[in-house]
C-alpha positions as CSV (number, residue, x, y, z in Angstrom):
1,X,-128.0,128.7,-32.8
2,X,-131.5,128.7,-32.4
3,X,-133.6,131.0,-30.4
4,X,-136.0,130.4,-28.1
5,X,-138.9,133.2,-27.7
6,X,-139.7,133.9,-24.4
7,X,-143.0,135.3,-24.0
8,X,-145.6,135.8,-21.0
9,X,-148.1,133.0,-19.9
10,X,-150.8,131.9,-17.3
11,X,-151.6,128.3,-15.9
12,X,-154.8,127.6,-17.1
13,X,-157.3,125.2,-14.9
14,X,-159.5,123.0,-16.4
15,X,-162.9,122.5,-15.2
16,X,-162.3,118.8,-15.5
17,X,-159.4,118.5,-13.8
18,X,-157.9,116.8,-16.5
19,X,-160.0,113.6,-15.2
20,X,-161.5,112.1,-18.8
21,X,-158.7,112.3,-20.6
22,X,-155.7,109.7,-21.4
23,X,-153.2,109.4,-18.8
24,X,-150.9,110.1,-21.7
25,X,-152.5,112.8,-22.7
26,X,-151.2,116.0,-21.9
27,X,-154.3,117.3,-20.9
28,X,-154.6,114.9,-17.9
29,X,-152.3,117.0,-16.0
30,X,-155.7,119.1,-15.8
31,X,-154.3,122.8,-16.9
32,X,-153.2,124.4,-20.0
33,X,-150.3,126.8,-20.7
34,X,-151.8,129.8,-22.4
35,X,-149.3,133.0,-23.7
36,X,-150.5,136.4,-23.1
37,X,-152.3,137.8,-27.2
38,X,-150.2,139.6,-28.7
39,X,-150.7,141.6,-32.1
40,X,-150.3,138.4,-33.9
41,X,-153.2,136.8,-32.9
42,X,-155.3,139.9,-33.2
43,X,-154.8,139.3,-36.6
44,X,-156.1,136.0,-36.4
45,X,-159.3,137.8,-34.9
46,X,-159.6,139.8,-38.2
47,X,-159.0,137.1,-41.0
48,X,-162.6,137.3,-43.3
49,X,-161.7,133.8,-44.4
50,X,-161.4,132.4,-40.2
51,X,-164.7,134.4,-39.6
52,X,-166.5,133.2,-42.9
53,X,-165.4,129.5,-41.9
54,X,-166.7,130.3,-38.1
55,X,-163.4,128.9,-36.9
56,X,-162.1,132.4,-35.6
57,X,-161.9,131.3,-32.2
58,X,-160.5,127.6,-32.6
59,X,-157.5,129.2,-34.4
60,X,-157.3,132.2,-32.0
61,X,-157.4,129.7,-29.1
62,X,-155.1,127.0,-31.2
63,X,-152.7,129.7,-31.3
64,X,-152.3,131.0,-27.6
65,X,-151.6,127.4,-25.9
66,X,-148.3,126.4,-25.8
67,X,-147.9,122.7,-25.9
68,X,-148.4,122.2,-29.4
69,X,-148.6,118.6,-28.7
70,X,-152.1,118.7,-27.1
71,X,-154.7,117.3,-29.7
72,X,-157.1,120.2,-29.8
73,X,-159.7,118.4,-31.3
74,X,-159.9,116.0,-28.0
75,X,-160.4,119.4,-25.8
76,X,-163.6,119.0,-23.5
77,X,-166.3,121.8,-24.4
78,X,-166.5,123.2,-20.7
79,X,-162.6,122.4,-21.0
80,X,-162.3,124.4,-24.2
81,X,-165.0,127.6,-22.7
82,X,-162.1,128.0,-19.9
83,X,-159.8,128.6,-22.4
84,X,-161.8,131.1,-24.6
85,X,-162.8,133.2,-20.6
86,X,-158.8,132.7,-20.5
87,X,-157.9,134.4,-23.6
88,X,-160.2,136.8,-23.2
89,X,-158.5,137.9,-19.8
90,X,-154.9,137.5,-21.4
91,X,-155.8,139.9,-24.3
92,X,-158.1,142.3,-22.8
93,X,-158.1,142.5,-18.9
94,X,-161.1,141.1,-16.9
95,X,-163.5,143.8,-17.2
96,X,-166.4,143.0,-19.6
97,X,-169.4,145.6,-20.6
98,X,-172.5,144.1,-22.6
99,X,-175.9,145.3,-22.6
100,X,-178.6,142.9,-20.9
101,X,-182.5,144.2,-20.9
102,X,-181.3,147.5,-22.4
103,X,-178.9,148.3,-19.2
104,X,-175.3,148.5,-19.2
105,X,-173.5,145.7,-17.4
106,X,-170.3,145.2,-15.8
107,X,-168.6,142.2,-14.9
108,X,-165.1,141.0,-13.7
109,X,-164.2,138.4,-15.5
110,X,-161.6,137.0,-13.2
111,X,-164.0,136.5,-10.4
112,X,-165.8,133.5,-12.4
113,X,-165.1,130.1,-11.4
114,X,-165.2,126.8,-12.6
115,X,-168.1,125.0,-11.5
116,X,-167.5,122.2,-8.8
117,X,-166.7,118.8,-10.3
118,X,-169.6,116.7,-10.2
119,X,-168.1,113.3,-7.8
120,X,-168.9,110.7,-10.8
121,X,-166.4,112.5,-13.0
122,X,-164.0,112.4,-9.7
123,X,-164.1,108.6,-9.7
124,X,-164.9,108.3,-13.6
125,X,-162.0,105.9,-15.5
126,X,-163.2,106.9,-18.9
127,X,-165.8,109.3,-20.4
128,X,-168.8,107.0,-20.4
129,X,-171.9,107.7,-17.5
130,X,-175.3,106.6,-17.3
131,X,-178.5,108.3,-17.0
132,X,-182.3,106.8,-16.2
133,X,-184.9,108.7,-18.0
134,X,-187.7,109.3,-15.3
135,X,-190.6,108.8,-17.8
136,X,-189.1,105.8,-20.0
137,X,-187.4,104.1,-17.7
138,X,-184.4,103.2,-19.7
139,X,-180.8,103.5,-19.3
140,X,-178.6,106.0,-21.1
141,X,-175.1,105.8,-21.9
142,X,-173.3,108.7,-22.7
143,X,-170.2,110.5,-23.3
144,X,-169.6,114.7,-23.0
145,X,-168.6,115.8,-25.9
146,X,-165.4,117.1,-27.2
147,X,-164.6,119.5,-29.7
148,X,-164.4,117.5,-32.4
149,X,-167.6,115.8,-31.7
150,X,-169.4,119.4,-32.2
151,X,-167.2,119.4,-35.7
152,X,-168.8,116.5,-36.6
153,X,-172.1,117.7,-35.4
154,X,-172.2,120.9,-37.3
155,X,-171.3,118.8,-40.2
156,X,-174.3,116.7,-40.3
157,X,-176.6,119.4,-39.4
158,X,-175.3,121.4,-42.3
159,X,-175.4,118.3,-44.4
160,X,-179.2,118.0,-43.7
161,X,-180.1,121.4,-44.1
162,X,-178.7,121.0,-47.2
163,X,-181.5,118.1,-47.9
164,X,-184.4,120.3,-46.3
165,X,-183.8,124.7,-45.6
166,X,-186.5,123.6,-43.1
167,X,-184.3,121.5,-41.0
168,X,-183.9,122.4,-37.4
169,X,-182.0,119.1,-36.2
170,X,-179.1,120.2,-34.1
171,X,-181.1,118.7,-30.7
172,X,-181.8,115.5,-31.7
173,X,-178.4,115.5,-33.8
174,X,-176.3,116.6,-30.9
175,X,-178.1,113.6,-28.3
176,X,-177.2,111.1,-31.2
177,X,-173.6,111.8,-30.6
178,X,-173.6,112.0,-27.3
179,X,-175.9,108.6,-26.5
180,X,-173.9,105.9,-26.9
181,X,-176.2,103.1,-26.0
182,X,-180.1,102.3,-24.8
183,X,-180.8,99.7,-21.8
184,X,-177.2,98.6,-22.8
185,X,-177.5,98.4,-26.9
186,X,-175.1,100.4,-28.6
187,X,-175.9,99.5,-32.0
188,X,-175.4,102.9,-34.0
189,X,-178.4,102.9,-35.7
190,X,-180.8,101.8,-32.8
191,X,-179.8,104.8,-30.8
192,X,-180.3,106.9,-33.7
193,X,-183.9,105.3,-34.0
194,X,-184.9,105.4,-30.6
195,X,-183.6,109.5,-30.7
196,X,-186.0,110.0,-33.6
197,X,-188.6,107.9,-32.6
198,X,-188.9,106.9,-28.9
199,X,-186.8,109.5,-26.9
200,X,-190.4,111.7,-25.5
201,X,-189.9,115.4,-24.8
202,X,-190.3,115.2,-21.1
203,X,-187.5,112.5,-20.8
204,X,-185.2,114.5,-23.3
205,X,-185.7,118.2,-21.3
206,X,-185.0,115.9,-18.1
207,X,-181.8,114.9,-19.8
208,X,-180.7,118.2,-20.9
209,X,-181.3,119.8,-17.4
210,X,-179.0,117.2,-15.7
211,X,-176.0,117.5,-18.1
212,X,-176.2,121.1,-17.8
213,X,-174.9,120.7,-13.9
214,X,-173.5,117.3,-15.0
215,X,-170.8,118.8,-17.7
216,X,-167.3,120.1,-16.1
217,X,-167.6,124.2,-17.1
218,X,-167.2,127.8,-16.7
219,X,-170.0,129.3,-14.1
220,X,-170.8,131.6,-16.5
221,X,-174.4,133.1,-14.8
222,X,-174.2,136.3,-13.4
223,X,-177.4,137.6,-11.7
224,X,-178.5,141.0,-13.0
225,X,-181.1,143.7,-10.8
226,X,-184.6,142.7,-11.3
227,X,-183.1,139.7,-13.4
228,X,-184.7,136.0,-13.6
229,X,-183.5,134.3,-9.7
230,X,-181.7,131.7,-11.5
231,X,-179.7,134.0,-13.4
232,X,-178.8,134.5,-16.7
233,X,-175.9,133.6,-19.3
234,X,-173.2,135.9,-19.6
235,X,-173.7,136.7,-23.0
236,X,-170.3,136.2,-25.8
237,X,-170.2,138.1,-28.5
238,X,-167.9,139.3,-31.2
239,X,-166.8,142.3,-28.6
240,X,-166.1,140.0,-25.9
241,X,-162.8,138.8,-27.6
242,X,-162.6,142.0,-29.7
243,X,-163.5,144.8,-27.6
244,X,-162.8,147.3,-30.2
245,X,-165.1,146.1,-33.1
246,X,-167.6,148.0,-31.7
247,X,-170.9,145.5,-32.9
C-alpha cells in the first residue's frame, strides 16, 4: 500500500488574488499550499551547482509548494516574492537581522503585508493594461511579468553581453517584454524599435514609477531611524533564507 507523507503546511496568499491567471489554473484560487523546510530542502540551499546556475531559490521554492501541478514558470513575480517572505518564515521564524547604514536592524517578518490590489487588476479579464506616457502621448500596452518572462529576460541580456562585456541592457530589455504594443501596434519588432529609439527617459522613469504601485507584491519597505521618508527596501540576501551562512 502506498504511503502518504503527512507533513506541516501554511496557506499562502497571493498578492494577486489569483486574479490574472486562468480559471483553470490552479493558481486562480489566489493561495498556494507551502510545507514547513525541512532538512531536505536545506540541502537544496547548499547545492554549488543550484547556486552557480542562480536558480537556488526557484528550486528551494519549487520544492516547498505542494500542488505539483501548478506551472511554476506562469507564477507572477510579486506572486512568486510572497512565496520566497513565505519560505523564509516556514524555515526560519519571522525575525530578520540585516545591517542598514551600519546599524543593526530588526524586523518581524510576519507583520508585512501584501500591498492593496490596485482596482484594474480587480476588474482585469486577462493580464493586458494600458498606460499613457505623459511626455509622448502614446498608448502602452503591457503585461506584468511572470517568472518565465524574467527567464527569458536574463537569457537575452546574457546573450548580449556576450556580443559586448560593455552591455548594460536589462532596462530597456525587461520593457521590451513587458510592452506589448504602441498606440495599438503590436508588431514585435516595432515595439522593440520604439524602446530603443523613441521611448525618452522622462516617459520611461514615469512608467517605471507607476508599475512599481501598479504590480500585485510584498510591501517590502520598512522605515529605518533617520532613514529616507519614503523608506527603504528590506534588503534579501543569502542570510535571509540561510541564516546561518553567516555572509
Amino acid at each position: 500500500m502506498e504511503q502518504t507523507h503527512k507533513f506541516p503546511s501554511e496557506v499562502v496568499d497571493l498578492p494577486s488574488k489569483g486574479k490574472l491567471y486562468p480559471p483553470d489554473s490552479p493558481l486562480s484560487k489566489g493561495s498556494i499550499e507551502m510545507k514547513y523546510m525541512t532538512a531536505k530542502e536545506e540541502d537544496i540551499l547548499t547545492n554549488q551547482n543550484y547556486i552557480q546556475k542562480g536558480i537556488v531559490i526557484d528550486k528551494l521554492l519549487q520544492a516547498l509548494i505542494v500542488d505539483k501541478t501548478i506551472e511554476y514558470n506562469t507564477l507572477l513575480i510579486g506572486d512568486k516574492n510572497a512565496l520566497l517572505m513565505a519560505a523564509r518564515i516556514l524555515g526560519y521564524g519571522k525575525d530578520y537581522e540585516f545591517e542598514y547604514a551600519g546599524e543593526k536592524q530588526s524586523i518581524d517578518l510576519s507583520l508585512i503585508n501584501n500591498k492593496e490590489l490596485h482596482s484594474d487588476i480587480e476588474k482585469a479579464k486577462e493580464n493586458v493594461f494600458k498606460y499613457t506616457l505623459p511626455a509622448l502621448g502614446k498608448v502602452l500596452s503591457f503585461k506584468l511579468l511572470t517568472h518565465g518572462d524574467e527567464q527569458k529576460i536574463d537569457q537575452e541580456v546574457k546573450g548580449l553581453q556576450k556580443i559586448n562585456k560593455e552591455s548594460s541592457a536589462e532596462l530597456s530589455t525587461r520593457l521590451k517584454h513587458m510592452i506589448i504594443a504602441v498606440d495599438g501596434d503590436n508588431d514585435r519588432k516595432n515595439v522593440r524599435s520604439f524602446v530603443d529609439n523613441q521611448f525618452l527617459a522622462r516617459d520611461s522613469r514615469s512608467f517605471r514609477n507607476f508599475l512599481r504601485d501598479f504590480q500585485p507584491d510584498v510591501d517590502m519597505v520598512f522605515y529605518p531611524e533617520n532613514g529616507p521618508d519614503g523608506g527603504v527596501n528590506i534588503p534579501i540576501g543569502v542570510n535571509f533564507l540561510w541564516p546561518d551562512a553567516n555572509l
